[in-house]
C-alpha positions as CSV (number, residue, x, y, z in Angstrom):
1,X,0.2,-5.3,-70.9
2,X,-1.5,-8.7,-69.5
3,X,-0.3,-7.6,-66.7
4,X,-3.0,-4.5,-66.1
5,X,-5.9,-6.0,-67.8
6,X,-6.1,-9.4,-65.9
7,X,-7.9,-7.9,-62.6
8,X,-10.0,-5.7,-65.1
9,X,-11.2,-9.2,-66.3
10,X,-11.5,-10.8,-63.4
11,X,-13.7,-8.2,-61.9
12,X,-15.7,-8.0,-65.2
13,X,-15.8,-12.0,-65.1
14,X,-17.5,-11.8,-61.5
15,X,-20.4,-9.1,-62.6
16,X,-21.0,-11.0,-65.8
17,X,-21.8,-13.9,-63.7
18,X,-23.4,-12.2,-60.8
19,X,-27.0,-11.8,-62.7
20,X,-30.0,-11.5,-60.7
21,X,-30.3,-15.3,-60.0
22,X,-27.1,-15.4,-58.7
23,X,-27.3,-12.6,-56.5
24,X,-28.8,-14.6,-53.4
25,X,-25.8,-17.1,-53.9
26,X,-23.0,-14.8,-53.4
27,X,-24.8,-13.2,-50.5
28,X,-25.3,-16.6,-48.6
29,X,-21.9,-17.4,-49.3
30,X,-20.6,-14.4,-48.1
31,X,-22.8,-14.6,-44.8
32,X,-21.4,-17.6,-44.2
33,X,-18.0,-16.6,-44.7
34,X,-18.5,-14.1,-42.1
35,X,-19.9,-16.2,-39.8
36,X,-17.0,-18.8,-40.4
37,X,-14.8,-15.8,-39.3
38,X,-16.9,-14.4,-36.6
39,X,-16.9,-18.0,-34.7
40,X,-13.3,-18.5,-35.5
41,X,-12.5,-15.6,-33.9
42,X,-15.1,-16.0,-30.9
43,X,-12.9,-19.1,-30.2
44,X,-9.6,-17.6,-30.8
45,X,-10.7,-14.3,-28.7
46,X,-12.4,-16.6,-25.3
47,X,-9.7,-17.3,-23.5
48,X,-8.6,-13.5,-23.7
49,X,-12.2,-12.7,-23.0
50,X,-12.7,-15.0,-19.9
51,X,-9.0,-14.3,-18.7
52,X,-10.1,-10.6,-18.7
53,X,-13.4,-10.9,-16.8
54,X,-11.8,-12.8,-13.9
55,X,-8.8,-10.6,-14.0
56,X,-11.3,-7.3,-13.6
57,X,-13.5,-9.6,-11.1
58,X,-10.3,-10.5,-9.4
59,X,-9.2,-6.8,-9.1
60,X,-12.8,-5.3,-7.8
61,X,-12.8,-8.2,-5.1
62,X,-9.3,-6.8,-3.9
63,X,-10.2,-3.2,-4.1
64,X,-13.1,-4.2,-2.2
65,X,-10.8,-6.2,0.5
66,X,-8.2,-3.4,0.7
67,X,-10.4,-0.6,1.0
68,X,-12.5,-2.6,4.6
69,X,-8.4,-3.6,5.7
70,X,-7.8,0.4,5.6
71,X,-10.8,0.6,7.3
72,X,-9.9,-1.7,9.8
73,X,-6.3,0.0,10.0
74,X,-7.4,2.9,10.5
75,X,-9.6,2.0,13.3
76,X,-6.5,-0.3,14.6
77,X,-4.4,2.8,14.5
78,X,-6.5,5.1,16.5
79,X,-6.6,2.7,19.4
80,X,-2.8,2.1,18.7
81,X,-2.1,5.6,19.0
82,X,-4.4,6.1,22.4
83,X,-2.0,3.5,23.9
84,X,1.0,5.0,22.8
85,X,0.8,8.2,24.0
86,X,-0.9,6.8,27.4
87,X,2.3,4.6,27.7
88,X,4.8,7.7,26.7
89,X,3.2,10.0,28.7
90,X,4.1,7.7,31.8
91,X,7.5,7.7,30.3
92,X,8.2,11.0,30.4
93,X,7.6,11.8,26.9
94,X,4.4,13.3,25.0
95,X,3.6,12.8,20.9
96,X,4.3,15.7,19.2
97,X,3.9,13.9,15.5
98,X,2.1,11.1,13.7
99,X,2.8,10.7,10.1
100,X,1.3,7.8,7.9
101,X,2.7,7.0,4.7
102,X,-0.1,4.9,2.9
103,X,1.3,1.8,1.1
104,X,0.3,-2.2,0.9
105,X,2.1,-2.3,4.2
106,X,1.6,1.5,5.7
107,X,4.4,3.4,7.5
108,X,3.5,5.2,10.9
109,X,6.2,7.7,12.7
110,X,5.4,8.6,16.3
111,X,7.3,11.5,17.4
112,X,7.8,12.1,20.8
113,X,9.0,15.2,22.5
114,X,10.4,14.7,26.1
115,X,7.7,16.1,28.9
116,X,8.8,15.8,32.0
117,X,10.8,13.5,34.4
118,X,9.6,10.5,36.1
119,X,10.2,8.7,39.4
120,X,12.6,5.9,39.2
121,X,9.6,4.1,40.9
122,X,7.3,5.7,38.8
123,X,9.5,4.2,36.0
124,X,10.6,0.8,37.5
125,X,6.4,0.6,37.6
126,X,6.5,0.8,33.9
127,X,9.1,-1.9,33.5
128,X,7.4,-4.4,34.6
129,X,4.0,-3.8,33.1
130,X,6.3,-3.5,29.7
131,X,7.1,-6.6,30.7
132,X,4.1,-8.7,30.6
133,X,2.9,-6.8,27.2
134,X,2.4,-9.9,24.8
135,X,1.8,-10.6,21.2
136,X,3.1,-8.4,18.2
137,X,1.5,-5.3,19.0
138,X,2.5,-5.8,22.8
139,X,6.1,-6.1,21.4
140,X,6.3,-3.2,19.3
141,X,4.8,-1.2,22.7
142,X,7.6,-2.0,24.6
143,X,10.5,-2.0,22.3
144,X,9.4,2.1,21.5
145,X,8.4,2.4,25.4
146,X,11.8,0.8,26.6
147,X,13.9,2.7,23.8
148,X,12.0,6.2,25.0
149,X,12.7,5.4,29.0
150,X,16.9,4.9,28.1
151,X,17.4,7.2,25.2
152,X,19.4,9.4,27.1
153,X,22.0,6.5,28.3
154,X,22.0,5.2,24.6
155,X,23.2,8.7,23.1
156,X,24.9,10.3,25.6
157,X,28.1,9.3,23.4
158,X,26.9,10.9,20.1
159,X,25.2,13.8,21.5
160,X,26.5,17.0,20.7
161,X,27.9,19.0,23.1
162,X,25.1,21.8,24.5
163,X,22.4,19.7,23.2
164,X,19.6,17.7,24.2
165,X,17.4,15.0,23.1
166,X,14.8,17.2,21.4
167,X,12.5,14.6,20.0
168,X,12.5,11.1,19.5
169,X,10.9,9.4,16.5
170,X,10.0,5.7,15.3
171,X,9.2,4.9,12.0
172,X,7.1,2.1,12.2
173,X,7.6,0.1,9.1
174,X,7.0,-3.4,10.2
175,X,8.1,-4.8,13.9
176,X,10.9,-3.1,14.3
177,X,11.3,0.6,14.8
178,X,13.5,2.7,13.4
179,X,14.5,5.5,15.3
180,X,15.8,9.1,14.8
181,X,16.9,11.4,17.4
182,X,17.0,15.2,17.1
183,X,18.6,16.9,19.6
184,X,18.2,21.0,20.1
185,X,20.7,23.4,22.2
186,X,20.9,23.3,25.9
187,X,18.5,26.5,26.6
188,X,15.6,25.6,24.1
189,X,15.1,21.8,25.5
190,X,12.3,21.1,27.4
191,X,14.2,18.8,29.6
């Protein structure tokens, strides 16, 4: 039975000593209390608090910074694309296909479809401006140019009999293309 009446007297002890007088007291102690608590946790929560900010600071710097290096990629790529097509269209081929996968580092596939044949001086002409492409970009130019001028010699071994090279494509992941070749029957070929 002592059990159940002890926070019944507890509570009734508090009231009986909460008289009007006394009132103020347990209010400022209370405030205190909560601002004991409220600057504990202020302390306890800054790090979280200041971690956060530069983390969401961070994050709007680099959304800023990715969205003006799409911008420039995207002006990069046009260009690109003007020389590609000038440099396959000497080769023979024309593009028939761009696709862009968008990503930290973006995927671009250049299709080409073959066009029409060139001159072995015409193309002997190309080989040697090819050849004095430099840099990255220059590099990537003449590895898709070169691979587009011999296709034929590479698959003549795979190549399906009554087929052509149909269209040539490079996926452009990082410095070195990828290719696929789809070939198409004899009589539909444009070559």
């Amino acid at each position: 039975m002592r059990k159940r009446f002890l926070p019944i007297v507890l509570v009734i002890g508090v009231l009986s000593f909460a008289r009007p007088g006394h009132a103020g007291m347990l209010q400022d102690g209370w405030n205190r209390s909560l601002s004991v608590v409220e600057t504990t946790t202020g302390y306890i929560l800054s790090p979280f608090q200041a971690a956060a900010e530069w983390a969401l600071n961070f994050l709007r710097s680099e959304e800023r910074a990715l969205a003006a290096e799409l911008n420039r990629f995207v002006t990069t790529l046009r260009q690109d694309l003007s020389r590609f097509e000038t440099l396959a269209g000497r080769a023979g081929f024309s593009l028939s296909n761009v696709s862009i996968k968008p990503g930290i580092i973006p995927e671009v596939e250049l299709a080409f479809e073959p066009a029409e044949e060139i001159t072995p001086a015409a193309e002997a002409a190309l080989r040697q401006e090819l050849a004095q492409l430099t840099g990255a970009m220059g590099a990537l130019e003449r590895a898709v140019i070169l691979l587009l001028l011999d296709v034929d010699e590479r698959v003549e071994a795979i190549r399906p009999n009554g087929f052509r090279v149909g269209e040539v494509a490079f996926a452009l992941v990082a410095i070195f293309p990828e290719m696929t070749i789809n070939f198409v029957r004899s009589e539909t070929a444009a070559r």
